[in-house]
C-alpha positions in Angstrom: -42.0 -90.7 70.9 -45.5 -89.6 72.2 -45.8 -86.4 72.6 -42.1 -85.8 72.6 -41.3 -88.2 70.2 -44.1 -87.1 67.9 -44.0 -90.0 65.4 -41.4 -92.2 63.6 -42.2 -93.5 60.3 -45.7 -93.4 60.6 -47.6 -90.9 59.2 -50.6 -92.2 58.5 -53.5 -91.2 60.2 -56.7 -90.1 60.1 -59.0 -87.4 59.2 -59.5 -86.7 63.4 -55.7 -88.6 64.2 -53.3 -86.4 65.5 -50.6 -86.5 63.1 -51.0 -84.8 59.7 -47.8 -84.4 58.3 -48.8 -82.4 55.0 -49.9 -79.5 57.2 -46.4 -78.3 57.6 -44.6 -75.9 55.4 -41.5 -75.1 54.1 -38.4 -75.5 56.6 -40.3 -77.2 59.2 -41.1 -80.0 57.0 -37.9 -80.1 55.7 -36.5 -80.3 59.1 -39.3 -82.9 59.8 -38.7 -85.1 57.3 -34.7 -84.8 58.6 -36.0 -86.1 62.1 -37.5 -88.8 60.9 -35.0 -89.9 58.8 -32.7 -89.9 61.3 -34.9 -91.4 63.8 -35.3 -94.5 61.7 -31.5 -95.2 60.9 -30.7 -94.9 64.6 -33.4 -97.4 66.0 -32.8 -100.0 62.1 -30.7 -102.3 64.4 -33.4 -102.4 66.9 -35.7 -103.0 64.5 -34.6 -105.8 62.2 -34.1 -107.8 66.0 -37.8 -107.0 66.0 -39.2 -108.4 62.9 -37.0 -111.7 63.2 -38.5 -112.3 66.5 -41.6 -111.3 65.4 -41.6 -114.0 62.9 -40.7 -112.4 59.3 -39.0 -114.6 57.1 -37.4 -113.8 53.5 -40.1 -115.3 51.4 -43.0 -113.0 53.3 -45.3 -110.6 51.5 -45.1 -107.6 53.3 -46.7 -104.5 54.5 -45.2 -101.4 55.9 -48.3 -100.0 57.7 -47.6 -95.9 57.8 -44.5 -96.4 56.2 -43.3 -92.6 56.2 -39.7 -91.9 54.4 -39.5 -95.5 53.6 -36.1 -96.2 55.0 -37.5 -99.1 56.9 -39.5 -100.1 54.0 -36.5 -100.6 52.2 -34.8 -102.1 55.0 -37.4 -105.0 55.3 -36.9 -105.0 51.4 -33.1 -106.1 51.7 -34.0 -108.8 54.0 -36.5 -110.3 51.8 -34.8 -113.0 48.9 -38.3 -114.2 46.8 -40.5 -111.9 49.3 -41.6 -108.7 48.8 -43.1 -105.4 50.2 -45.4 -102.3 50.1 -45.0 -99.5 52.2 -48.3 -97.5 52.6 -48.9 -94.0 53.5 -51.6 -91.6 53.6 -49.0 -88.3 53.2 -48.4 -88.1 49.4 -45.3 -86.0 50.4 -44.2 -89.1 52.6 -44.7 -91.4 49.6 -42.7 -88.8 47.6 -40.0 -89.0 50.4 -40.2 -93.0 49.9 -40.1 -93.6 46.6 -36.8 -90.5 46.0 -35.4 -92.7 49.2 -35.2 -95.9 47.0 -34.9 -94.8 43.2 -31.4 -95.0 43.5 -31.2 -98.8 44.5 -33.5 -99.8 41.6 -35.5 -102.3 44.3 -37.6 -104.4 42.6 -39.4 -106.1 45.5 -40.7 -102.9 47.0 -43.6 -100.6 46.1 -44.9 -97.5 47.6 -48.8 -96.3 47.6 -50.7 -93.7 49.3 -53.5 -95.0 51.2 -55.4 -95.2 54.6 -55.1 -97.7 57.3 -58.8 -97.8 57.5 -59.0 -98.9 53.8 -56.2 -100.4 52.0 -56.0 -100.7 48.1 -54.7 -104.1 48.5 -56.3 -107.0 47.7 -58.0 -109.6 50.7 -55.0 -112.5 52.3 -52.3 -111.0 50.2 -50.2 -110.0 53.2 -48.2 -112.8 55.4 -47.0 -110.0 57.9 -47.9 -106.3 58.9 -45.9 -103.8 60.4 -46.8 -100.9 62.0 -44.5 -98.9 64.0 -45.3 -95.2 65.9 -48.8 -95.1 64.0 -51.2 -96.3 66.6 -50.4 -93.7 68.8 -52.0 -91.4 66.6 -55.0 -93.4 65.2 -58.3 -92.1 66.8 -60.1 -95.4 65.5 -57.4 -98.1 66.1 -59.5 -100.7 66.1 -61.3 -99.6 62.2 -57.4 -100.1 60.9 -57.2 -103.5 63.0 -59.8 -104.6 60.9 -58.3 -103.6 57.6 -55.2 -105.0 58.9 -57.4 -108.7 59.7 -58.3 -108.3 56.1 -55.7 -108.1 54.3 -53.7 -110.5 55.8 -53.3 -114.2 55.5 -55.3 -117.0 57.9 -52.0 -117.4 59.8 -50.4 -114.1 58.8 -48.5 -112.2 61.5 -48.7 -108.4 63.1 -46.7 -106.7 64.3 -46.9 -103.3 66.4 -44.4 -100.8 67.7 -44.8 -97.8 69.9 -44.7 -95.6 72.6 -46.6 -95.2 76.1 -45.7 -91.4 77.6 -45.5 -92.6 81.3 -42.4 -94.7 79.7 -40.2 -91.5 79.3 -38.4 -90.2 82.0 -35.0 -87.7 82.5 -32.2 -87.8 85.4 -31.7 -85.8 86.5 -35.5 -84.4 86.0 -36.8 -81.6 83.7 -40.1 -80.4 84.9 -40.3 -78.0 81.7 -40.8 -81.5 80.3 -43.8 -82.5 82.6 -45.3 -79.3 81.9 -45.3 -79.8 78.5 -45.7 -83.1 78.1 -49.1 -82.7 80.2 -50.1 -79.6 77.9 -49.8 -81.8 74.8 -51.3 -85.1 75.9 -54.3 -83.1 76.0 -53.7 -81.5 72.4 -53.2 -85.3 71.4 -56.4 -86.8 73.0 -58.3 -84.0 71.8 -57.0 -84.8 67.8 -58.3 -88.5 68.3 -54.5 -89.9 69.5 -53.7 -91.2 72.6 -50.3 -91.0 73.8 -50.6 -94.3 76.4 -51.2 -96.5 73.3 -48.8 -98.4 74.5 -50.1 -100.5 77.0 -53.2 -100.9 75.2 -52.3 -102.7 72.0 -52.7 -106.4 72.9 -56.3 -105.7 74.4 -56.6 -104.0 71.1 -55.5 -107.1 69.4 -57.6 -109.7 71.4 -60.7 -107.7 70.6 -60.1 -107.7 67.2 -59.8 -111.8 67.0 -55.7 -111.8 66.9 -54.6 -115.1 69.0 -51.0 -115.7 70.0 -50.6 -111.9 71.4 -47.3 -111.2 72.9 -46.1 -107.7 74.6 -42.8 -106.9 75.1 -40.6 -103.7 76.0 -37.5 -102.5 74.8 -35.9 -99.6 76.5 -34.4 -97.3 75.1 -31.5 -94.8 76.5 -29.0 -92.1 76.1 -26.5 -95.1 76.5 -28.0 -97.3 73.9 -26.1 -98.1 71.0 -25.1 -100.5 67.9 -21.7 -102.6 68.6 -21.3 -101.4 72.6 -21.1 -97.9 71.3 -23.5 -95.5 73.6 -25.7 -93.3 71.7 -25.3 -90.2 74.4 -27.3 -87.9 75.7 -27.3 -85.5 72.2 -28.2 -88.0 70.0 -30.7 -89.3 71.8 -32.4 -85.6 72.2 -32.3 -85.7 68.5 -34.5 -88.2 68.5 -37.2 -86.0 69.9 -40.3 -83.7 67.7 -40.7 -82.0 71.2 -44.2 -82.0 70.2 -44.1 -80.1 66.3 -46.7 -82.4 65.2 -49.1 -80.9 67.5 -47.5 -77.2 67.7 -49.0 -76.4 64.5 -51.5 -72.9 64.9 -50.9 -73.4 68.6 -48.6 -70.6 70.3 -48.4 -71.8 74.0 -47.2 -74.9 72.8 -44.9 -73.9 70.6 -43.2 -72.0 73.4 -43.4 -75.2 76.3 -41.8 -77.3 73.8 -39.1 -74.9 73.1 -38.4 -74.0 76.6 -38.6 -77.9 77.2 -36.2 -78.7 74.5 -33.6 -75.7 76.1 -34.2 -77.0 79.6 -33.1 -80.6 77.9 -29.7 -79.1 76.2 -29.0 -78.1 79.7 -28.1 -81.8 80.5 -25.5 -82.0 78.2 -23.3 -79.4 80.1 -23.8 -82.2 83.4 -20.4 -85.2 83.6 -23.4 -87.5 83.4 -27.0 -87.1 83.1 -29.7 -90.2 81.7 -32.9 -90.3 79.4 -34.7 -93.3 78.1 -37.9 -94.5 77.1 -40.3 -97.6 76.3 -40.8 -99.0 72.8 -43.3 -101.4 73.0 -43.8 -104.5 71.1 -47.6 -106.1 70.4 -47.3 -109.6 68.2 -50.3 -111.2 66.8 -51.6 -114.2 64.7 -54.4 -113.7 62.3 -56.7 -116.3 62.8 -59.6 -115.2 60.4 -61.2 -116.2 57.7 -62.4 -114.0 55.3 -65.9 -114.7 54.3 -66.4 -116.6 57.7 
């Protein structure tokens, strides 16, 4: 996550954000699209704790904010009885991705569109709850998709944000190949418009925009997390990782730190016990507009 982690399902962004997934080619987008796949099935558990907490309920009309491959999309979608959902995305590949993800299942309460958060094709208080996970991050303009997001939903409608903050991932024993690269890139990042200690930020985001009820919360997440008692480990969890590819791209000193970081990593594995984890955080929010008011 951050510049490590790159980006889950969420690649949405802007023209100046600093993820732009249909810029890669060939096997690394293949690969890419693997990542993120996998990325989403490991954290699902995590995730559907998330939205009940967070106040979704099967009868919801729902919006997958940077919805990626879709596997959360769908996800959502299985949870929902009379509700339904639309997963929005402004990579027509990632749309592509979604929509081959769910042909087989023949879901008919879920919908995929391209689109940007700054100007959804979806009609004013249609929505009764937003989610948005590892997009913000990238947004250079976070508070022009608040906006659209205020818009869409319901007076009494629910958001809900997840994502990263960098100074929330650490190593133990330490990799400083990782510092040095993770410092390199954070500047890559803020100079694309992201900014990689979103994190912290969202629920002043939030109470600018005119959300009440705001809640943050952080989950952390570590080499020895896992579904059922059953430790993810230290491999897994490094799978996790982009290692920065959605900022290598054109970029040769980069592409190098984050291999070098990524090998000094894999050394870990050969220790009887090393440690990784990170934050996810969590921003809820009521919508208490009216729109025309």
């Amino acid at each position: 996550m951050g510049v490590l982690f790159s980006s889950g399902d969420t690649k949405m962004t802007q023209t100046k954000g600093s993820y732009q997934f249909d810029r890669f080619q060939g096997d690394i987008q293949t690969q890419e699209l693997q990542r993120l796949d996998y990325q989403s099935q490991i954290l699902q558990g995590l995730e559907q704790k998330i939205w009940r907490e967070a106040g979704l309920t099967p009868t919801m009309r729902v919006l997958d904010l940077g919805c990626g491959t879709g596997i959360i999309s769908q996800a959502i979608a299985q949870s929902l009885t009379t509700g339904s959902i639309v997963g929005v995305d402004r990579s027509p590949t990632m749309v592509r991705a979604a929509q081959n993800h769910t042909r087989e299942q023949k879901m008919t309460n879920l919908t995929f569109q391209v689109g940007s958060s700054e100007k959804l094709d979806l009609p004013s208080s249609s929505c009764d709850f937003v989610y948005a996970r590892l997009l913000f991050q990238h947004l250079s303009e976070p508070q022009a998709t608040l906006r659209e997001i205020q818009r869409v939903l319901k007076p009494g409608g629910i958001i809900c944000i997840v994502d990263v903050d960098n100074d929330w991932t650490m190593f133990h024993p330490p990799v400083p190949s990782i510092n040095t690269f993770q410092q390199y890139i954070t500047q890559i990042q803020q100079q694309q418009g992201g900014d990689p200690q979103v994190g912290r930020k969202l629920g002043g985001y939030l109470t600018t925009a005119g959300f009440a009820q705001i809640r943050t919360s952080i989950e952390i997440i570590t080499s020895d997390y896992g579904q059922e008692g059953k430790g993810m480990g230290l491999r897994a969890f490094l799978d996790l990782f982009s290692f920065g590819a959605a900022f290598e791209h054109g970029n040769s000193d980069a592409f190098t730190l984050g291999m070098q970081a990524k090998a000094d990593a894999s050394k870990l594995l050969e220790l009887p016990y090393a440690w990784a984890g990170f934050g996810l955080f969590i921003v809820k929010g009521v919508n208490l507009a009216v729109v025309g008011i």
